[in-house]
C-alpha positions as CSV (number, residue, x, y, z in Angstrom):
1,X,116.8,128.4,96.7
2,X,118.1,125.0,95.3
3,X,121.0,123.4,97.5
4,X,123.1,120.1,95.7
5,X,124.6,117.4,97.9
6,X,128.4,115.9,97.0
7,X,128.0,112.3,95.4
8,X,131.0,110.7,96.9
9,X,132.2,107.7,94.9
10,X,135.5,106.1,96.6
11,X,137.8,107.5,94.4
12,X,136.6,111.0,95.4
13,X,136.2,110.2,99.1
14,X,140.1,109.0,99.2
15,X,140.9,112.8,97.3
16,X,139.1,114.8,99.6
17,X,140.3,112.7,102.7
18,X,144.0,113.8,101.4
19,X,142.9,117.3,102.4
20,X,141.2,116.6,105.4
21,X,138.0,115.6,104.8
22,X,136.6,113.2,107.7
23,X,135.9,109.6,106.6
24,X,133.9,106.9,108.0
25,X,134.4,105.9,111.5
26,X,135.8,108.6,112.0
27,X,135.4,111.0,115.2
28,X,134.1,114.5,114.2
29,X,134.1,117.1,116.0
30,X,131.6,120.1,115.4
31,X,131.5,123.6,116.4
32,X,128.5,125.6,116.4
33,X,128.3,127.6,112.8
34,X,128.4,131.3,112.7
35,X,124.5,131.8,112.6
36,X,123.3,129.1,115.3
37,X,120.2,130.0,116.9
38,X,118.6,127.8,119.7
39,X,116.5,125.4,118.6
40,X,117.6,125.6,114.9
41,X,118.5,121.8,113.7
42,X,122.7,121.6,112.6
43,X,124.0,118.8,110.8
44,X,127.6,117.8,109.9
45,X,127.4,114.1,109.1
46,X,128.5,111.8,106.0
47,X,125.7,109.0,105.5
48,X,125.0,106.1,102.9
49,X,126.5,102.9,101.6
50,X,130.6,103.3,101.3
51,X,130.4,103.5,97.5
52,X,128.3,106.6,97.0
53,X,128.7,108.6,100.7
54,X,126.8,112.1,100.9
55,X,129.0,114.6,103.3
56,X,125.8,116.6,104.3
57,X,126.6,119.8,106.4
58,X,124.1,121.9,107.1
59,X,121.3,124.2,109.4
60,X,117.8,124.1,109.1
61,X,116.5,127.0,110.3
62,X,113.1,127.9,112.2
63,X,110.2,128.8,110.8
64,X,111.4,127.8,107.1
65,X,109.7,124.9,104.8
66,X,112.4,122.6,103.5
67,X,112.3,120.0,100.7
68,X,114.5,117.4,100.1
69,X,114.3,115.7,96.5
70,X,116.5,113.0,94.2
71,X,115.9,109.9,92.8
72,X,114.5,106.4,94.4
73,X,117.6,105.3,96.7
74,X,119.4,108.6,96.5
75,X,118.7,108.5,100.3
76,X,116.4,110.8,101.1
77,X,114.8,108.6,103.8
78,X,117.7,107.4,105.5
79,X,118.3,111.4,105.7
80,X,115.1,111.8,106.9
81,X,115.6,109.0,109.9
82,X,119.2,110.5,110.8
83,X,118.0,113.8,111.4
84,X,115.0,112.5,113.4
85,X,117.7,110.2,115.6
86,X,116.2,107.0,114.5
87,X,119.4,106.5,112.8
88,X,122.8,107.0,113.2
89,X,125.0,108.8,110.3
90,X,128.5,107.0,109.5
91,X,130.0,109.6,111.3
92,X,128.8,113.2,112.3
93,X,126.2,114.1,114.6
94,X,122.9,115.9,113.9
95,X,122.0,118.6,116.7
96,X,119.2,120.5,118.4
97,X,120.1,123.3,121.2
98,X,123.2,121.6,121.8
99,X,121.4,118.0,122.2
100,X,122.4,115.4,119.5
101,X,118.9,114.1,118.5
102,X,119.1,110.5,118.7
103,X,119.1,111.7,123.2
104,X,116.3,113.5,122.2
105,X,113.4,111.3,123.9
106,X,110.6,113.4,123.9
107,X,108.4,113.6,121.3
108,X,107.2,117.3,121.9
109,X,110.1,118.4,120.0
110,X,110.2,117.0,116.7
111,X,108.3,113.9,114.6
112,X,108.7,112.3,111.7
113,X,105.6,111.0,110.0
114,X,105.8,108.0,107.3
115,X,103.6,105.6,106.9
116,X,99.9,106.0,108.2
117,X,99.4,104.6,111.7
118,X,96.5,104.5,113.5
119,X,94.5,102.6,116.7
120,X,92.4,100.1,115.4
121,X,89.8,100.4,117.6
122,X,89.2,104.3,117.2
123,X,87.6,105.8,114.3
124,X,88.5,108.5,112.3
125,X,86.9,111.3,114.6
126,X,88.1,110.1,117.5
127,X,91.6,109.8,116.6
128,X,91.2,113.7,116.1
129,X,89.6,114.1,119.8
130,X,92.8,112.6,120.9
131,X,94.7,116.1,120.1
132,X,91.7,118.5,119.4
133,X,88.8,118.3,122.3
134,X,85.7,118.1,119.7
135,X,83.5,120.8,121.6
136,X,86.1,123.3,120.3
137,X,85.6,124.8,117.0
138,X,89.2,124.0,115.4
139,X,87.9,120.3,115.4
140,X,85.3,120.5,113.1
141,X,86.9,123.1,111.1
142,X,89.6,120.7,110.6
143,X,87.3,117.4,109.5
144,X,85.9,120.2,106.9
145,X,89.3,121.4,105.7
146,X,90.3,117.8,104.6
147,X,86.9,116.7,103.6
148,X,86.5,114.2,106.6
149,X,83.4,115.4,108.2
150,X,81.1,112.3,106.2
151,X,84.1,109.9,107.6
152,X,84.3,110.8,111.2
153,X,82.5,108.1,112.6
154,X,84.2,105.8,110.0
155,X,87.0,103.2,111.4
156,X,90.0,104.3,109.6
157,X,90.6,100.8,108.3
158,X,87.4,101.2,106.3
159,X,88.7,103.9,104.2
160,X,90.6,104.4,100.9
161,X,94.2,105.1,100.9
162,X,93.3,108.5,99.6
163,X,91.0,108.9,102.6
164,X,93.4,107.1,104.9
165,X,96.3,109.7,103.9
166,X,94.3,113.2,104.5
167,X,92.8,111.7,107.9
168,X,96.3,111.1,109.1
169,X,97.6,114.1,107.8
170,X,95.1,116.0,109.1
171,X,95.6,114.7,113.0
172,X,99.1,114.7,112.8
173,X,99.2,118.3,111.5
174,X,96.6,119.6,113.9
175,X,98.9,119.4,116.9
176,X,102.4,119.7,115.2
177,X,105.5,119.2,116.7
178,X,107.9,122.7,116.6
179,X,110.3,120.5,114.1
180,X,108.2,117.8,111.4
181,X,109.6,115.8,109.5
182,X,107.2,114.0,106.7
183,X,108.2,111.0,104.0
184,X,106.6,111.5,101.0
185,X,103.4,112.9,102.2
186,X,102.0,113.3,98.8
187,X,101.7,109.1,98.6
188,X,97.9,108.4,97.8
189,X,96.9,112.0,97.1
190,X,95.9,113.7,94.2
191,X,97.1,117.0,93.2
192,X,94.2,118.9,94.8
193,X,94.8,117.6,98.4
194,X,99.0,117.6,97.9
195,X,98.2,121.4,97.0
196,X,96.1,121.6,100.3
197,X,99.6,120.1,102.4
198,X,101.1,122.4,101.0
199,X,99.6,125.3,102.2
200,X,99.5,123.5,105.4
201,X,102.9,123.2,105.6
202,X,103.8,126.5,104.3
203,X,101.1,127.6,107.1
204,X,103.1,126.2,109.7
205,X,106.7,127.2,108.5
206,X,105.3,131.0,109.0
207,X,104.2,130.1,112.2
208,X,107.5,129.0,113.8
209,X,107.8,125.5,112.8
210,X,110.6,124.1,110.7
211,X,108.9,121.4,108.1
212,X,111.5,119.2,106.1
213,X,109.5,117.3,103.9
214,X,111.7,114.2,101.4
215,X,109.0,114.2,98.4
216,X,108.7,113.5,94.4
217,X,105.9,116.5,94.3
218,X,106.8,119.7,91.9
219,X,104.1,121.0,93.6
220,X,105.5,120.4,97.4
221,X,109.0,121.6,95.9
222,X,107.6,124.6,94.3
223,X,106.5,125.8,97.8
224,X,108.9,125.1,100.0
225,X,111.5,127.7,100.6
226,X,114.7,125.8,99.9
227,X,115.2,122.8,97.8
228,X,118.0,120.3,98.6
229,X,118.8,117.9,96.1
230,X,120.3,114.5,96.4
């Protein structure tokens, strides 16, 4: 399913407004839509530079794989940040179980992974041990499943970006966060390994998480469950 944001130029924003539409700096006020479920992540905000707004309303829902996809500068980033809290929409509020996200301080709840980022100091294995104890099986059965068993003792600044990319994928995936958010994951990978994400993703969306994923990939967009386009 394929969902289409409103490009809102000025002279549309000042037509809608005549029929109540709210407009920046303005104060809105949300209920809780007909199918709210605890947990679920709601969204009523408008967001982007004054001349081309997006009025995004909408509820990701638990244990679903979302893509969002348009060209560079559509704003699927700035998206991505407001509905993790690390930035504020021109007006609106973005919502988990009642809590606007931006008071959300703990990371157990949701994450949104950019860039890679790792410890200088730690190499590739031991940034796994940090979330999977390495006397239990799941850690070497995840160095396998993204190829890193030959680079475990490697410093991570030592590797390729190719190699840089599945190692933090593959930490940051092994302990996931019930909501994840990911910025064009598919940077530095070839479309082996961005077919491998996906079925990690998809993996986790059956098992209770919600994944929203801003991407260029056909391939990430061709597995996710809904599409929404900017």
């Amino acid at each position: 399913m394929e969902w289409t944001l409103w490009y809102l130029g000025t002279q549309l924003i000042t037509s809608f407004n005549s029929h109540g539409l709210h407009k920046p700096g303005d104060t809105a006020i949300i209920g809780k839509p007909d199918n709210y479920r605890e947990g679920e992540l709601h969204t009523d905000i408008t967001f982007g530079p004054k001349d081309s707004q997006h009025n995004f309303s909408f509820t990701f829902h638990q244990g679903t794989f979302y893509t969002i996809t348009g060209p560079n500068g559509a704003g699927k980033t700035t998206l991505l940040k407001i509905l993790s809290g690390e930035l504020s929409p021109n007006c609106g509020e973005v919502t988990l179980a009642d809590t606007a996200v931006h008071r959300i301080k703990s990371v157990d709840q949701l994450i949104l992974l950019g860039e890679p980022v790792f410890y200088p100091e730690l190499s590739v294995g031991e940034h796994l041990a940090l979330l999977v104890p390495p006397q239990e099986d799941r850690y070497h059965a995840i160095l396998n499943e993204w190829d890193l068993t030959s680079l475990a003792e490697r410093s991570t600044f030592s590797l390729s970006s190719g190699e840089r990319q599945r190692a933090f994928l593959a930490t940051q995936l092994s302990d996931a966060r019930p909501i994840v958010m990911l910025d064009e994951p598919e940077r530095h990978l070839d479309s082996r390994w961005v077919k491998k994400l996906s079925s990690a993703l998809k993996d986790l969306s059956r098992r209770g998480h919600l994944c929203i994923v801003a991407t260029h990939s056909d391939i990430l967009t061709s597995c996710s469950d809904e599409t929404i386009t900017l």
